[in-house]
N, C-alpha and C positions, 0 to 999 in steps of 0.2 A: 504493500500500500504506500509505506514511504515512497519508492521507487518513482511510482507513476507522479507523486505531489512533485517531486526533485524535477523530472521533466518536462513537465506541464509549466513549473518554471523559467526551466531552463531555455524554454521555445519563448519566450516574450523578449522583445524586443526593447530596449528601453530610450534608444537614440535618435528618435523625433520626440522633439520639446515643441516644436513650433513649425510653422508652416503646413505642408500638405503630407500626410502619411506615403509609405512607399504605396500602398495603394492605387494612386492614383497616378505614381511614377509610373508604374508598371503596365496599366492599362490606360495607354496611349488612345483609345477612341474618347475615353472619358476625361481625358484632357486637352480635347480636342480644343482649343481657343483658338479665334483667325481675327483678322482686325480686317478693315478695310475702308476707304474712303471715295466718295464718290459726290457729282453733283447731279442733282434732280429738275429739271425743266420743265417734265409734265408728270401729271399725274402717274404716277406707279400701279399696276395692276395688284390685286391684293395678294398678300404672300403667308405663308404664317410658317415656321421655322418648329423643330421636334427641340427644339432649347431655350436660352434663353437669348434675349438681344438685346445688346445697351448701345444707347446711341446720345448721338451731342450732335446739335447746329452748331453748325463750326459759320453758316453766312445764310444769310437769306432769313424769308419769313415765308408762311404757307400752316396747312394742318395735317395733323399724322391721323388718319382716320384707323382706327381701331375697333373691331368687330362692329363697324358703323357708328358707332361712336367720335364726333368729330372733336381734336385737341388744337389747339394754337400752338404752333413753336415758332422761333424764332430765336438768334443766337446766344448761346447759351442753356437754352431748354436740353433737361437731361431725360432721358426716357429709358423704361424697361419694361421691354414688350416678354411674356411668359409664352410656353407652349403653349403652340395650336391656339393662338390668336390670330386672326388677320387683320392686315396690317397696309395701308397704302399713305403714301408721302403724296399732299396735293399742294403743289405751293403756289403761292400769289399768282395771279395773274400779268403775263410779264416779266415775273421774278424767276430766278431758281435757289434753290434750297440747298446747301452744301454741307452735308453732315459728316460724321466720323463714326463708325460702330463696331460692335465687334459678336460674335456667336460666341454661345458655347453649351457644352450640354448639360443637361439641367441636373444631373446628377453633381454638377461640380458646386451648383448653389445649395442644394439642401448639403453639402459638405461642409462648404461657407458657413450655414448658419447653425450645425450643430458644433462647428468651432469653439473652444470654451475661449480663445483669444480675441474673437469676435463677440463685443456686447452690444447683445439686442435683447431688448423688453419685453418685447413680442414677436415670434416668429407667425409672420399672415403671409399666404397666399394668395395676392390680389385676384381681385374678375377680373378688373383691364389692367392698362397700361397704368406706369407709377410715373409721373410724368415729374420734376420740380425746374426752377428757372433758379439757376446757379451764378454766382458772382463773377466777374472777367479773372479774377485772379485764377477761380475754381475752372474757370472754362479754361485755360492757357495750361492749369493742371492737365484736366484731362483729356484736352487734345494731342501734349506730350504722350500721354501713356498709348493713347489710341495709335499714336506714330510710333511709337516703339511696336506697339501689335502688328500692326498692318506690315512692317519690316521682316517680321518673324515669318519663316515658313514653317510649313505645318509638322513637320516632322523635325522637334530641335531635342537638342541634348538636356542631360536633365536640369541641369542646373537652368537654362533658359527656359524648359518647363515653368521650373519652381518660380522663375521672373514672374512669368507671364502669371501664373495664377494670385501670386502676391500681388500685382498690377489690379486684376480684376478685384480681389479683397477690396484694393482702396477704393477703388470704381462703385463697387457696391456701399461702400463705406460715407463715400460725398453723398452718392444719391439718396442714401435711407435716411441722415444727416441732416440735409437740406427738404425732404418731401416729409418726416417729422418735425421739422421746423415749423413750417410753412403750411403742414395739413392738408397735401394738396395728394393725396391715393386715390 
């Protein structure tokens, strides 16, 4: 009986303090993070993603229509669109819309927020999108990090793994920040 307690020990691991467990090192699809940047002219047909999606106006004004749900953005607005939502970018008439965003699978948010590093009051599940309008210092933040994503290709080593998903941490960290501030879910 001792035997079995001795190695049931002996298998734990005790050298992740912080960051992302080997876990998630290992299975490469659920660390699937991509970033990318793009401008919008006309309306976007609807789209809805098996993840999740955070995105920044990086210029312009127009609305991110959400399961037909019509939202205002404009630079600075920070969003996060949840699976299996859809999702179209309409922007002004005239204008176009120039955002910054990035994927990732949803498995790596409920990761996020059973993080004991990560303090949250309440873990919710929105219906829609979590939308907040963030400060230019907050937006030049997160446009850096979005540019660091969008450089990353999909298949990187671990340690730029572990970047990227601490990247996203902070990402998730402005937006719940600033949309509990503000009360704007």
């Amino acid at each position: 009986m001792a035997e079995n307690i001795e190695k049931v020990y002996d298998n734990i691991d005790y050298s992740v303090r912080f960051g992302m467990s080997d876990y998630f090192s290992r299975c490469g699809s659920l660390l699937n993070i991509s970033g990318v940047a793009k401008t919008v002219s006309a309306p976007t047909p609807y789209m809805s993603s098996e993840g999740n999606t955070l995105a920044i106006v990086t210029a312009g004004c127009g609305r991110i229509m959400v399961n037909n749900e019509a939202n205002e953005i404009k630079r600075g607005s920070f969003v996060c669109v949840g699976p299996f939502h859809s999702c179209s970018i309409v922007p002004d008439e005239g204008s176009a819309v120039s955002l910054a965003y990035c994927r990732m699978d949803s498995g790596i948010y409920m990761y996020m927020m059973s993080n004991p590093y990560v303090k949250v009051n309440s873990f919710v599940v929105p219906q829609g999108a979590i939308i907040a309008q963030i400060s230019e210092a907050d937006c030049k933040r997160v446009e850096n990090i979005f540019a660091f994503l969008a450089q990353q290709k999909s298949e990187e080593d671990y340690f730029t793994n572990k970047m990227k998903y601490m990247y996203v941490v902070e990402l998730y960290g402005i937006l719940l920040h600033e949309s509990n501030k503000k009360a704007i879910i």
